[in-house]
N, C-alpha and C positions, 0 to 999 in steps of 0.2 A: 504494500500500500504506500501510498504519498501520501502522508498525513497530514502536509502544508495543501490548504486547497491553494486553486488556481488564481495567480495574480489576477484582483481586479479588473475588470476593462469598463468604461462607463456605461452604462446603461443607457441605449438609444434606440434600441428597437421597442416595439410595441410588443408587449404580450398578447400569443393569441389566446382567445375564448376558453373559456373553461371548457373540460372535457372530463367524464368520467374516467377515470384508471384502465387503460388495459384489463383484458379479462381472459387465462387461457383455455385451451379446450375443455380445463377440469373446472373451470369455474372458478379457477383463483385468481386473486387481483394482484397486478402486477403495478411496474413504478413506470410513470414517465416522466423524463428527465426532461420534458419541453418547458417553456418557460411560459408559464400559462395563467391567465386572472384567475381568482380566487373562483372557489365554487359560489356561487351566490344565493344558494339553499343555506349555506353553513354561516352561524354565528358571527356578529361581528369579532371582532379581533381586541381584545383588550391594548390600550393605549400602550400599557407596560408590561414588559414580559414577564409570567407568575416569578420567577426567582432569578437570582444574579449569582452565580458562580464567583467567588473571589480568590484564584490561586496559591497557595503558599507553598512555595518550593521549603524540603526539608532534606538537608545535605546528612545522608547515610552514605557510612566503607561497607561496603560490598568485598567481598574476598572474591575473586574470580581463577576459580581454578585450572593451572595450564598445564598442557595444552588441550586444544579440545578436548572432549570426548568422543568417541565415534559415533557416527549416525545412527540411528535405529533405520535397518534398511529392510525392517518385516514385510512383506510384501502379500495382497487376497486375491487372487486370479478373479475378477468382472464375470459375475455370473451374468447371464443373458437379460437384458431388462424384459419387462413383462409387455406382453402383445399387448395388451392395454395400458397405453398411457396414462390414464389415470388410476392404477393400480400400483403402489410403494411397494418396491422391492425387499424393505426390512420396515415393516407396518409397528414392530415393537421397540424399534427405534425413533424413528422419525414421527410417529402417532402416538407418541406418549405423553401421556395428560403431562404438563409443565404446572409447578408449585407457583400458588399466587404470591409474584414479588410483597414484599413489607415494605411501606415508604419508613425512610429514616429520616425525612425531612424537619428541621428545625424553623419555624416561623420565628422572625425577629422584628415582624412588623407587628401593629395593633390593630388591626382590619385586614380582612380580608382581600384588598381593592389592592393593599398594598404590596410590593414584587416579595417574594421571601429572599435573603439574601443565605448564602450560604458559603460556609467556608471549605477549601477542597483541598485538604492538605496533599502533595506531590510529591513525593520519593525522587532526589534527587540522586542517584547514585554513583558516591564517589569511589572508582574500580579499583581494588588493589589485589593486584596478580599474586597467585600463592602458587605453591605447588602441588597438581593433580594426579589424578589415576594416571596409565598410559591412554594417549589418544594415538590418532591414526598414527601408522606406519611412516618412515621418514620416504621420500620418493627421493631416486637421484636424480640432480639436475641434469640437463639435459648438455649438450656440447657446446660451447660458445661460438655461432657464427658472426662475422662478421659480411656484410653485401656491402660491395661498392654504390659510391653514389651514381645514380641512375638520372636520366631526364624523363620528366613526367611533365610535358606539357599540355596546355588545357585546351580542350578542344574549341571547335567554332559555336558559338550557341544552338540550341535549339528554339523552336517556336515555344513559348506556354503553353500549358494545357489549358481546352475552353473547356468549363464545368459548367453544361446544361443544368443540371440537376442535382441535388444529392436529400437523401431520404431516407430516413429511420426506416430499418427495415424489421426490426424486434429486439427484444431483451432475450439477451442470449444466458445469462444466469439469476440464482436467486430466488424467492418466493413468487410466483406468479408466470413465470418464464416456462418456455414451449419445454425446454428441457430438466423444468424442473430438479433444479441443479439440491436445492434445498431437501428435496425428497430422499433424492437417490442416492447424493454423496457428501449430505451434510455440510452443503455449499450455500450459506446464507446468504451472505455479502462479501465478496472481492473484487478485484479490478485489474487492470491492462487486457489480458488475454492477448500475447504475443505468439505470432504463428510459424511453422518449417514445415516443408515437405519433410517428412519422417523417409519415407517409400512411395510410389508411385500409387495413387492414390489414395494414400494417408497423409494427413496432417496431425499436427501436435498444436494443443494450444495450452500456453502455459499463463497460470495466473500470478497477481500479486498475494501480498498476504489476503489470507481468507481467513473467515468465521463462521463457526456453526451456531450450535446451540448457545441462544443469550447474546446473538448480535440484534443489536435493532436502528431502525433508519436512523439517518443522519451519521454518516460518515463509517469508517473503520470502528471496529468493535472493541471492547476492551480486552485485556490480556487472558481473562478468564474465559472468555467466549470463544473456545476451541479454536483457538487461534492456529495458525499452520502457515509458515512465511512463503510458502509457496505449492500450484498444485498444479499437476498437468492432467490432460484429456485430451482423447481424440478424436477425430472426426475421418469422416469420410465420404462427407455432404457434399456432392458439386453444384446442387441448383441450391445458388445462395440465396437467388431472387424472393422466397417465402421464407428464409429466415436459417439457419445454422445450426445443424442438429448434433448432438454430442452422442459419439457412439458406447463411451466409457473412459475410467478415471483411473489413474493410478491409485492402488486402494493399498491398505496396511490393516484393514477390517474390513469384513463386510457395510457396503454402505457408506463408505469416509475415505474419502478423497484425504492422502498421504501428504505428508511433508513431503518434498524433494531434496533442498539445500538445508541442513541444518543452521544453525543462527543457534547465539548463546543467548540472546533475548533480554539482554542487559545494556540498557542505556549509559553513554557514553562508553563505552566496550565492544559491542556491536549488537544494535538493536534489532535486526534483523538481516534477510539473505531478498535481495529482490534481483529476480530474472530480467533481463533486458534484450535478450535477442538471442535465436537458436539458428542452430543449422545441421545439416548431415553431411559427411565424408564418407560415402562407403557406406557400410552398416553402425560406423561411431555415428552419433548425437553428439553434438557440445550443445552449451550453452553458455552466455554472457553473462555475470549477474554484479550485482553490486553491493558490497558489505558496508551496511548504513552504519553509521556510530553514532548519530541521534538525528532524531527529525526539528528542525528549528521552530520554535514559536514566529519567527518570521513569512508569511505566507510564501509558498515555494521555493524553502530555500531546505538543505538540511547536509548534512556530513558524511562523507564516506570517509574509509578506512580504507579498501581499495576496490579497484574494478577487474574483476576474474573472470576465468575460464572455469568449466566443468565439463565433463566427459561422461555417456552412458555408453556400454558395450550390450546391453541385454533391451534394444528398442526405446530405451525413457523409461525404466519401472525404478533403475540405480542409478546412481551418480556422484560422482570421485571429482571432488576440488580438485584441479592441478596446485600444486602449493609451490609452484614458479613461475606459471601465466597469471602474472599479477602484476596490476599498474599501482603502486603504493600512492597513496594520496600526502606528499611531501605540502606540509603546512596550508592543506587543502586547495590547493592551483593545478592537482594532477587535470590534465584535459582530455584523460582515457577513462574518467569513470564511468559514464552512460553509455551503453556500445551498442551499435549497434551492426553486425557481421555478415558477411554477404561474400559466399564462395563463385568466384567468377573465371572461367579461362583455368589457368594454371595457379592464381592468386585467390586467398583470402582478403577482403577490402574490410577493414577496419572501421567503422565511423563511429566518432565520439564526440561526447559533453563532457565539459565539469559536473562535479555532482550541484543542486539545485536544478533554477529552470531558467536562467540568467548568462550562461554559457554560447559560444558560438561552436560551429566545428569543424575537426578536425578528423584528419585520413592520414589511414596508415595499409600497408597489405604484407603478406606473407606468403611464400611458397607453403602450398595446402598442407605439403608433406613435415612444415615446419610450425605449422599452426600453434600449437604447444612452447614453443620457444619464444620466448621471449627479444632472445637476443636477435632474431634473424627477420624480425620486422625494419620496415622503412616505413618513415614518414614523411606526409608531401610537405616540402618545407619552400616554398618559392620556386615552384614551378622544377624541383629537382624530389626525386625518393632518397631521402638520407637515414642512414641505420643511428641507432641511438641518438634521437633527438625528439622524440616525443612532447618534449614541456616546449621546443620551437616550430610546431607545427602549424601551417600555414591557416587561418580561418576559409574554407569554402565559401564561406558566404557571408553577408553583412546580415547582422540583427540575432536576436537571443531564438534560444532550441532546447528544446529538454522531451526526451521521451521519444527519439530517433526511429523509423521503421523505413527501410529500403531497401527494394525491388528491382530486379533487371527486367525489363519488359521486352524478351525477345520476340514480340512481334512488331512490337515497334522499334526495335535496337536503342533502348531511352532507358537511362534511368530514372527512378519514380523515388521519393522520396517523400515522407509528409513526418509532422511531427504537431508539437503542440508549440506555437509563438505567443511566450506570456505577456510580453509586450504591447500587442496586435490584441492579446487576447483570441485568439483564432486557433483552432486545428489548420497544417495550411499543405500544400504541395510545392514542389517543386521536380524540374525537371533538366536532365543532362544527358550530354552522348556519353561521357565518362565519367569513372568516381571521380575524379577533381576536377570536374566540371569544365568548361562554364555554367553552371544553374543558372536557373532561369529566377528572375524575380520570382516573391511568393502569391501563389494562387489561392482566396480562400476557398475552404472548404467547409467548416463546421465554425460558428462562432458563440461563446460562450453569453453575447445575448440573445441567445436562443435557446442556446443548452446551457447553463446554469454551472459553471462550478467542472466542467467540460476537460478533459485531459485525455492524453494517448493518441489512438490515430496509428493503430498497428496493420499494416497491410495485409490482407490472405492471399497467400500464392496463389492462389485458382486465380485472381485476377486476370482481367482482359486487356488491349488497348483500350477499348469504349468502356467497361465497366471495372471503377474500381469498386471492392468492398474493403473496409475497413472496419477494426472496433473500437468503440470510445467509451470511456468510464466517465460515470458523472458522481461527483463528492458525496453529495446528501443520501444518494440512493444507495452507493457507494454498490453498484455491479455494472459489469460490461454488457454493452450494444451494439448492434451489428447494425453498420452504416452502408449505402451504396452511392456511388456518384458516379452521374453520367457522363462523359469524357467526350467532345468530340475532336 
């Protein structure tokens, strides 16, 4: 999850019309993340909000014990979901009467008209490393390459893309969702849903943190609420046009969507493990991820520790940190934290942010066969590929990026690019003959006064020239949507 919602942008569209909730085949109400007038059946709105949260950060040592521990890599073979959709595959799980919450609210006003104020003591924890069990096994580094500097010059522009159209095409997780993600695999509320060809008609989609039991709207869930920093599923839907359908979940129990990346779940330490781009070589899976070390009270901004590699050998069910594909976040300026990876030709193409969503970016690639090395990457540094120079790698583009997803679109020989512009406030596009472009100025695509709180903009391979699909997470509702825009 990104727990900083999305940079502001003014508010200048008009909200359309109230509309009732979505509602799926089973008859459950799902969220729409549109930006919509009030229901006008429903009560006016009290002037002042019932209570006021007042923060108080409380500095606790934390012992953190090193090094990791290993993963739990229990794994449940997906039993077959049931020919009827509306039918829960583990009914005494997921249909089990819930205990009525106790309010522990304290009123500090004298009327009830008046807001409750409440104090919300915070755990601020200060890490102090000790020494742990054995964690994972040491791995040997890998040979030191060095490549010559290379010229990488940018090609001639392309045209932009014209966006006919683009259209909410469903809620692809969550309570009310076609896939009833809540049901199946104790998937309440999570966000991104970044995609790879796994195999020739499979895809993998992987999420941010997720929450089961005891997530509720407005935003990521708390630490108790069956939290899991990340989850995958897969698909094998090619008519994306009606909506994205999940064929099954990497599971650790019947019905519960697994952890992937462990995370030691301690603030300032490392708060979590978030995915940011996958891909396949062969029958390996990688993945990109990002080891947050707290999320800012800053809107869209927050800390990495570094930006990594991961490997599965068994389709995506496991997966082994490399513990030397690693961009260390040096006094937080690394500009490899956010990746996003894309196998092309003979090269791995690299693209990245800083961590936050305030960043611009930057390219880097790798012989495939080298992908794991660290040392044997180049980055475009002015119009030349130079090895070991990452923190001077050239900006692609003018204006901030965070949440990278890019595509080669061999029918149109273009590269496709879209991401989230906090700035703009916009999900946007862009387009090039090559990774170091020249891109094309930004195309909107999805704007946050529309969609509210609005993030991501992960591409799906299936993509066309004329249609992209895309997914985008909204804050408050906190799950992913499946987005289409028409291209011509």
């Amino acid at each position: 999850m990104f727990l900083a919602a999305v940079l502001a942008a003014p508010t200048n569209a008009a909200p359309l019309p109230w509309a009732p909730p979505p509602v799926n085949i089973c008859g459950e109400t799902g969220f729409d993340p549109v930006n919509r007038l009030p229901d006008p059946s429903a009560p006016p709105a009290p002037p002042l909000p019932p209570s006021f949260d007042i923060p108080v950060p409380i500095p606790q040592l934390t012992p953190v014990p090193i090094p990791d521990p290993p993963h739990d890599n229990t794994r449940v073979a997906q039993a077959p979901l049931p020919t009827d959709p509306c039918r829960n595959p583990c009914p005494e799980v997921t249909d089990a009467p819930k205990p009525a919450a106790e309010s522990t609210e304290t009123s500090t006003g004298s009327a009830d008209f008046l807001p409750r104020i409440r104090i919300n003591p915070e755990i601020e924890p200060i890490p102090i490393p000790v020494p742990g069990e054995n964690g994972e096994p040491a791995q040997p580094a890998p040979d030191p390459v060095v490549r010559p500097i290379e010229p990488g010059p940018v090609s001639a522009p392309v045209a932009p893309a014209v966006v006919e159209s683009v259209r909410l095409v469903e809620q692809v997780t969550g309570p009310g969702s076609s896939n009833r993600t809540d049901k199946r695999w104790q998937v309440n509320g999570t966000d991104l849903g970044l995609f790879w060809e796994t195999e020739p008609g499979k895809v993998a989609m992987v999420f941010g943190d997720t929450f089961g039991d005891g997530w509720a709207y407005g935003g990521a869930g708390a630490d108790t609420a069956d939290w899991r920093s990340n989850v995958l599923a897969y698909s094998s839907d090619r008519d994306l046009a009606d909506g994205l359908r999940i064929d099954a979940m990497v599971q650790d129990k019947p019905c519960h969507a697994a952890e992937l990346l462990g995370s030691r779940k301690i603030k300032n330490w490392e708060t979590t493990t978030i995915p940011t781009s996958g891909f396949a070589l062969g029958e390996r899976q990688f993945m990109s991820y990002m080891s947050v070390n707290h999320w800012s009270r800053i809107p869209g901004m927050w800390l990495t520790n570094y930006g990594g590699l991961a490997y599965s050998d068994d389709g995506g069910q496991t997966w082994t940190k490399d513990q030397h594909a690693r961009w260390e976040n040096m006094f937080g300026l690394g500009k490899f934290q956010v990746a996003a990876m894309v196998p092309h030709g003979d090269y791995v193409y690299l693209f990245g942010t800083p961590n936050g969503r305030i960043g611009m970016i930057g390219l880097a690639r790798v012989h495939q066969a080298d992908v794991l090395n660290k040392t044997a990457y180049q980055y475009w540094v002015d119009g030349d590929w130079a090895p070991a120079a990452e923190n001077s790698a050239t900006p692609l583009a003018l204006g901030t990026a965070s949440e990278l997803s890019v595509r080669y679109d061999a029918e149109r020989k273009q590269w496709q690019m879209v991401y989230l512009d906090s700035a703009a406030g916009k999900i946007v596009l862009r387009t090039a003959a090559e990774p170091q472009g020249r891109w094309t100025d930004i195309v909107p695509l999805v704007s946050t006064e529309d969609y509210p709180k609005a993030y991501g903009g992960f591409i799906h391979p299936w993509s066309t020239a004329q249609d992209l699909y895309f997914t985008m997470s909204a804050w408050d509702s906190y799950n992913v949507y499946l987005m289409h825009a028409r291209l011509r």
